[in-house]
C-alpha positions as CSV (number, residue, x, y, z in Angstrom):
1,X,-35.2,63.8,21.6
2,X,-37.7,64.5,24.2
3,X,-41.8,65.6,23.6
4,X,-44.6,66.0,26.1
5,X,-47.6,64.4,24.8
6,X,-49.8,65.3,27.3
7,X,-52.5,68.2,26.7
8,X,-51.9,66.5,23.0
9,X,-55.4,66.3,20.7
10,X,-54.6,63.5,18.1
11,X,-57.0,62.0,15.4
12,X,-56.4,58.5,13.8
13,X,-57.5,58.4,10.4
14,X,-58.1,54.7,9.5
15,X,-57.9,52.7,12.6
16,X,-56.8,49.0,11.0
17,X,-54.0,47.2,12.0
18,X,-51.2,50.0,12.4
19,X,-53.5,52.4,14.3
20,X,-55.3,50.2,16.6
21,X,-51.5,49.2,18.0
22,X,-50.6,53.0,18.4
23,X,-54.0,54.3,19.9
24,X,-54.3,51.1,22.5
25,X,-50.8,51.9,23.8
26,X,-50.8,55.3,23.9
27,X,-54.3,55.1,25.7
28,X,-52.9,52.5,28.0
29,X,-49.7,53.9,29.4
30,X,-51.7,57.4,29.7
31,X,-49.8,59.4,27.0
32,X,-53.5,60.4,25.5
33,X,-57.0,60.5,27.2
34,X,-59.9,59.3,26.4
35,X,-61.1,62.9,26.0
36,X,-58.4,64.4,23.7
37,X,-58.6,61.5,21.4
38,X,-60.5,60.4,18.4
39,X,-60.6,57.8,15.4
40,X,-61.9,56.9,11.9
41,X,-62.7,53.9,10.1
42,X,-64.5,53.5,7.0
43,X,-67.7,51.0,8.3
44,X,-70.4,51.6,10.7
45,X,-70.2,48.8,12.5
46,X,-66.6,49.0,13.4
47,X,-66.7,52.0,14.4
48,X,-69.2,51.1,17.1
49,X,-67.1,47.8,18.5
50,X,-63.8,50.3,18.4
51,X,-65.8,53.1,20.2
52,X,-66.1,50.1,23.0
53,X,-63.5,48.4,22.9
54,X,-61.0,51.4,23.5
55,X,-63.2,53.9,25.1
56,X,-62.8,56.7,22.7
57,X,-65.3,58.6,19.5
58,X,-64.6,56.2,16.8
59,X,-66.6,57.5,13.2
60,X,-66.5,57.6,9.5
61,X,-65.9,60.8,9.0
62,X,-62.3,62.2,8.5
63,X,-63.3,65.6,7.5
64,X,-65.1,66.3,10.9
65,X,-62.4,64.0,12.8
66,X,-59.5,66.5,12.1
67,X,-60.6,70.4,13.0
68,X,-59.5,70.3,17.0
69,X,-56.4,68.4,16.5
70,X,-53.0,68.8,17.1
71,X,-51.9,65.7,15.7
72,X,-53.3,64.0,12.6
73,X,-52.4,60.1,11.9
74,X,-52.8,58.6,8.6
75,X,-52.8,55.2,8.8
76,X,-54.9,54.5,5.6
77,X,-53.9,51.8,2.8
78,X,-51.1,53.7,0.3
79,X,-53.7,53.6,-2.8
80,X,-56.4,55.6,-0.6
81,X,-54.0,58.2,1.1
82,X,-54.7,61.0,-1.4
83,X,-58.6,60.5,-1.4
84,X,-58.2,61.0,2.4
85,X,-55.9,64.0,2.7
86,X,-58.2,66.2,-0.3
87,X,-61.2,64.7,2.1
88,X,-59.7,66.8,4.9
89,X,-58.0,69.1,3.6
90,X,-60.8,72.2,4.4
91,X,-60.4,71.4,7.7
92,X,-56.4,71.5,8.0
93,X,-54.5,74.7,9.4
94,X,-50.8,74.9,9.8
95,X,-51.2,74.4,13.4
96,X,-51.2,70.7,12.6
97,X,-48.7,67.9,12.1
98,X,-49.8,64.7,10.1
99,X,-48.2,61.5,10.1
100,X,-48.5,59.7,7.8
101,X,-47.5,55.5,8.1
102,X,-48.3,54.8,4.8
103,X,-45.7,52.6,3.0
104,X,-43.9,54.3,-0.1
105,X,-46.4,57.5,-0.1
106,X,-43.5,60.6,0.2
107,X,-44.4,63.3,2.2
108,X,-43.7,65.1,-1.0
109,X,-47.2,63.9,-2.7
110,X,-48.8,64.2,0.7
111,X,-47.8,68.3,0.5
112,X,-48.8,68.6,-2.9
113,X,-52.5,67.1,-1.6
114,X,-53.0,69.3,1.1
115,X,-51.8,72.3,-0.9
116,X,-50.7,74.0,1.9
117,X,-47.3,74.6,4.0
118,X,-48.6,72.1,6.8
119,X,-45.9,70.0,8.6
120,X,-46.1,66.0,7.3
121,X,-43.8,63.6,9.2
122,X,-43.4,60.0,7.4
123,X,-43.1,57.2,9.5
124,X,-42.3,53.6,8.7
125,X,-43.3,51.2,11.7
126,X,-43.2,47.3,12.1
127,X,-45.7,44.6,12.9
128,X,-43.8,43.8,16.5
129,X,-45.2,47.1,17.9
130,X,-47.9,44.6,18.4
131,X,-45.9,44.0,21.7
132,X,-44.3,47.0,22.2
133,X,-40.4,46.1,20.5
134,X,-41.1,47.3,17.1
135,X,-39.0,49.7,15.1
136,X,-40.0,52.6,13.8
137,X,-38.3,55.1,11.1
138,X,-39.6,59.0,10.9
139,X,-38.2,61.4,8.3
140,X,-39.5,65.0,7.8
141,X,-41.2,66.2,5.1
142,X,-40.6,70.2,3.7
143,X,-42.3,71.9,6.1
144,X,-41.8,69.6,9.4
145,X,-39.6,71.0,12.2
146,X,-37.5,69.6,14.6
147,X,-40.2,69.6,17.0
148,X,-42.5,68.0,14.4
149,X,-40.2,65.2,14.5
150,X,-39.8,65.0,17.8
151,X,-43.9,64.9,18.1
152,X,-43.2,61.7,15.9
153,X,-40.8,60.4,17.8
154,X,-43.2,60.0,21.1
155,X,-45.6,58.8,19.5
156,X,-43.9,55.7,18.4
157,X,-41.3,55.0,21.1
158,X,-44.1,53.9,23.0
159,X,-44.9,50.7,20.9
160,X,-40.4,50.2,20.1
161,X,-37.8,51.8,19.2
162,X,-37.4,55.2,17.0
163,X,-34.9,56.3,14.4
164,X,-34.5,59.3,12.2
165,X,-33.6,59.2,8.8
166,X,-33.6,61.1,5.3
167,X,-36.6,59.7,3.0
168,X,-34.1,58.7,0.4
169,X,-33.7,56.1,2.9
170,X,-37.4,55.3,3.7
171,X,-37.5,52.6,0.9
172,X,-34.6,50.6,2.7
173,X,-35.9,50.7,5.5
174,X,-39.2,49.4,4.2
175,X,-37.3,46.4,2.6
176,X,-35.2,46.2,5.7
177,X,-37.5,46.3,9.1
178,X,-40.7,46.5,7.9
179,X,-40.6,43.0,5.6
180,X,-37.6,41.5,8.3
181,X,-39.8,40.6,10.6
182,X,-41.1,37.5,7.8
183,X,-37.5,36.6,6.9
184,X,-36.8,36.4,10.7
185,X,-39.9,34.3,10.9
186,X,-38.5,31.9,8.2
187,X,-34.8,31.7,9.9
188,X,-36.4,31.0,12.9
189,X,-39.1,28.4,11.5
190,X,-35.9,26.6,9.7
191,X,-33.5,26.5,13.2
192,X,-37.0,24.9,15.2
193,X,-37.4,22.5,12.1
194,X,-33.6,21.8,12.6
195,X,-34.3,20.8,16.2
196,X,-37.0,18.4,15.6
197,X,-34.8,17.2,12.7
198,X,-32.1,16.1,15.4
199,X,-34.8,14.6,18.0
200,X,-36.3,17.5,19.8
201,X,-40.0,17.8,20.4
202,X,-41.8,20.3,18.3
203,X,-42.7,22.8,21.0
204,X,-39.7,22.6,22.5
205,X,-37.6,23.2,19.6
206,X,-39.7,26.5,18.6
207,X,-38.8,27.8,22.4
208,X,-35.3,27.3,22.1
209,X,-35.0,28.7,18.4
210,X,-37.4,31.6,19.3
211,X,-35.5,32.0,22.8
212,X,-32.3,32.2,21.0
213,X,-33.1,34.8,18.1
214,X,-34.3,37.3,21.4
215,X,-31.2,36.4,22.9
216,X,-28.9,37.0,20.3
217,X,-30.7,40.3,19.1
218,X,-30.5,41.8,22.5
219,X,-26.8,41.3,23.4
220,X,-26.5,43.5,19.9
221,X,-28.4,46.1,20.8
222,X,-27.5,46.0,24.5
223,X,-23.4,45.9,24.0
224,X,-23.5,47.6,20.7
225,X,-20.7,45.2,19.6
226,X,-20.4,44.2,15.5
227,X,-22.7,40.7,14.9
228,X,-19.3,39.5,13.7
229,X,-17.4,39.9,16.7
230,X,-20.3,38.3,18.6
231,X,-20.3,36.0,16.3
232,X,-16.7,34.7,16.9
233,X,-16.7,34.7,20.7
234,X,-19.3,32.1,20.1
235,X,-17.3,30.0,17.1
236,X,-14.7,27.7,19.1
237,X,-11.5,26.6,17.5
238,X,-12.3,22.8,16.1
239,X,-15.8,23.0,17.8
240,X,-19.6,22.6,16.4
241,X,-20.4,26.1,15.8
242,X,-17.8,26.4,13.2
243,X,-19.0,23.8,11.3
244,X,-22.3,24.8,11.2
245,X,-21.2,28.5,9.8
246,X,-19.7,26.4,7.1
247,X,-22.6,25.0,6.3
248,X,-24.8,28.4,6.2
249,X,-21.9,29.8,3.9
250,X,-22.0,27.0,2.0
251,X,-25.7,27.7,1.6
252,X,-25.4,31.3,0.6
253,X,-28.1,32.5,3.5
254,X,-25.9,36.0,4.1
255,X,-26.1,36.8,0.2
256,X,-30.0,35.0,0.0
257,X,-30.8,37.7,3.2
258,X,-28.9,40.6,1.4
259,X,-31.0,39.9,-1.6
260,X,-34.2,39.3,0.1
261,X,-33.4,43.1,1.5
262,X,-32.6,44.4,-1.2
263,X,-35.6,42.9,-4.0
264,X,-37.9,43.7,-0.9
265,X,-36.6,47.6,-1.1
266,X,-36.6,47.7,-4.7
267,X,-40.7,47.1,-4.6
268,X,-40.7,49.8,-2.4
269,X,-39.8,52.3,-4.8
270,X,-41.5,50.1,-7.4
271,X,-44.8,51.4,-5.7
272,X,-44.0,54.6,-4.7
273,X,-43.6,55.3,-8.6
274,X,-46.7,54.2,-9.3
């Protein structure tokens, strides 16, 4: 699903965590300019060491950042996402497409804010966009186009991976690969404790479990082959691998993980509730 983002005007509405990742790799691989490109934050003085660290307008106000853009990105806290969008809502015209990345806020209450038929994308990104390998899920709101989506779509490629799905699925995804990144932290803390457990140096052990978990995650997406096929061309007849699955069964870590996705999703909704 191709989009040209070039000629694009975008605003960043709340330039924390999220949207200093996105603007610093768009700016950097040239799919904004300097010039077609602006930012909020909510302080003063951040706003001036943002203005020169990236080389673009970075204010306080989101009213005034939003009349000359294409694109709008919210990338506020959930409990502050309504506040912002009556903020600007004078200044929005149905030219527009927001995006919103704000966890378990439904485009559905970002519609009813705006009080308009303007085009609202959700998107549900991960902390390893940091490095350019995170994941990202878009869904369309009401109004949102296949276009709109697309718009979505090139934004975030740039920092990973994209996927499209239904909202009814945004909440899984939430619990899924926006909090797997800490359970993968935790598996892969345990295998380097493991090493050092058996005799190998700290340092050394954290390479090889961290090495590994890349590995292993890249032949999946690379051959597109089950885990659990991959899984037994590695698992000898009689050999140490097998073994070792015994003891993770033993151990319960694929129902623990299933349940870690699934309590994680179910807070998800928890919050978009209320």
């Amino acid at each position: 699903m191709g989009f040209d983002l070039s000629g694009k005007r975008v605003a960043v509405l709340g330039t924390g965590k999220i949207g200093s990742i996105l603007l610093k790799a768009l700016l950097e691989k040239g799919q904004l300019t300097p010039q077609s490109t602006f930012a909020t934050v909510q302080h003063e003085e951040r706003a001036r060491a943002l203005t020169e660290k990236l080389g673009i307008p970075v204010g306080t106000d989101n009213l005034a950042a939003v009349p000359d853009a294409d694109i709008i990105l919210v990338c506020v806290k959930p409990q502050v996402v309504q506040e912002v969008i009556e903020q600007i809502r004078p200044n929005i015209s149905k030219k527009q497409l927001i995006i919103s990345v704000a966890a378990s806020v439904h485009t559905s209450q970002i519609e009813r804010a705006l009080a308009s038929e303007i085009a609202v994308v959700r998107a549900m990104p991960n902390t390893p966009c940091a490095l350019g390998c995170g994941m990202t899920a878009v869904c369309k709101g009401k109004f949102a186009d296949t276009a709109h989506v697309a718009a979505a779509c090139a934004l975030f490629d740039v920092v990973g991976k994209t996927v499209v799905v239904d909202e009814k699925h945004m909440d899984a995804v939430t619990g899924l690969s926006a909090s797997g990144p800490a359970f993968i932290y935790i598996i892969l803390e345990s295998l380097a404790e493991a090493g050092v457990k058996v005799g190998l140096p700290r340092d050394i052990a954290t390479l090889l479990a961290a090495q590994t978990t890349l590995g292993a995650a890249t032949v999946v997406l690379e051959t597109g082959d089950h885990p659990a096929l991959l899984k037994d061309a590695v698992t000898t007849p009689a050999g140490c691998t097998i073994d070792g699955i015994m003891e993770l069964e033993e151990g319960k870590l694929r129902v623990t993980l299933i349940k870690a996705v699934v309590k994680a999703a179910q807070r998800a909704k928890e919050l978009a509730n209320g």
